[in-house]
C-alpha positions in Angstrom: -11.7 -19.0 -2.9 -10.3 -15.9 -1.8 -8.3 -16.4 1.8 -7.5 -13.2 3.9 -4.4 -12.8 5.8 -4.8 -13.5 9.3 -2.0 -10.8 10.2 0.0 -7.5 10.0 3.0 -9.1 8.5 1.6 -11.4 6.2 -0.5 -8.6 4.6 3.2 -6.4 4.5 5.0 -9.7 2.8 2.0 -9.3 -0.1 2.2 -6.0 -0.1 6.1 -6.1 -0.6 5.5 -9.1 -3.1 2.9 -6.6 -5.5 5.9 -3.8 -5.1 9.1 -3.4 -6.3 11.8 -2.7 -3.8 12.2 1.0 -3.0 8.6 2.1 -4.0 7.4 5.0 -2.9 4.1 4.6 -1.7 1.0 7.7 -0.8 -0.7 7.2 2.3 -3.7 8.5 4.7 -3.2 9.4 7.5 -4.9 6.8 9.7 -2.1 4.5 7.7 0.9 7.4 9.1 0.3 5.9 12.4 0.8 2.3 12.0 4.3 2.4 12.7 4.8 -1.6 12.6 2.9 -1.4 9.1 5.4 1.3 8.1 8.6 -0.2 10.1 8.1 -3.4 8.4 7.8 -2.1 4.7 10.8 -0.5 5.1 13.0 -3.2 6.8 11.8 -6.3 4.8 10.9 -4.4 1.4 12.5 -1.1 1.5 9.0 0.4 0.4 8.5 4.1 2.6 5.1 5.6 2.5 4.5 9.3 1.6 1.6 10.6 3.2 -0.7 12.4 1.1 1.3 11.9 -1.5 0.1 11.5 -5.2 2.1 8.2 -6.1 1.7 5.2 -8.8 0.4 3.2 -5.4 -1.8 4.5 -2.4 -2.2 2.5 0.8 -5.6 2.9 2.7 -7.1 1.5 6.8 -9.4 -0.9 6.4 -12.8 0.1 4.8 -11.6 4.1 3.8 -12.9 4.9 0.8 -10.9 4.6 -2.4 -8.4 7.5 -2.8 -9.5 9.4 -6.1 -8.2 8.5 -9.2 -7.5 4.7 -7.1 -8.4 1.3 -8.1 -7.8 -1.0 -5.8 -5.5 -3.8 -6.0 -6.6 -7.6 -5.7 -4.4 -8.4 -2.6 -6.7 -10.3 0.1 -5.6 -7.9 3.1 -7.9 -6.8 6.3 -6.4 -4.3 7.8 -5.1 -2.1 5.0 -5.7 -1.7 1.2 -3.4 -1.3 -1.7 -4.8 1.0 -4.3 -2.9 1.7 -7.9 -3.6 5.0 -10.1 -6.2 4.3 -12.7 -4.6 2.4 -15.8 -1.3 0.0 -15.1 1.5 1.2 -12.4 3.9 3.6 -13.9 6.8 3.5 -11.9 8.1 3.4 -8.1 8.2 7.3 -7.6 5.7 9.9 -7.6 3.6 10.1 -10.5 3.1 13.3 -13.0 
């Protein structure tokens, strides 16, 4: 049985977990304005978010649909989604 994280930081620690440190991850804009999402990736995980960007990750709000060219990730989170670029994850940086 799947069991959701109850909070922001939780969902940031698997988040960090599925990353390496110093990925460079796209995101939507509704994610832009979580700055305690964004704060915490950085401090704890050294991940920074590149909005719009077309990166081996992508993170989305809640229920957003999938990013093209997205599948999304297994990680039980609520509040945002962690999508990777159809076929395995490349690398940390931008991809092609």
């Amino acid at each position: 049985v799947l069991q959701f994280c109850d909070t922001m930081s939780e969902e940031t620690d698997l988040i960090g977990a599925a990353l390496p440190d110093h990925a460079l991850v796209g995101a939507d804009d509704a994610v832009r304005g979580m700055w305690n999402l964004q704060s915490y990736l950085m401090r704890h995980h050294f991940i920074s978010l590149r909005v719009n960007g077309r990166t081996a990750w992508h993170l989305t709000q809640g229920d957003d649909p999938a990013p093209r060219g997205y599948v999304r990730s297994v990680l039980p989170t609520r509040s945002v989604h962690l999508w990777h670029r159809s076929g395995p994850p490349t690398g940390a940086g931008p991809a092609g």
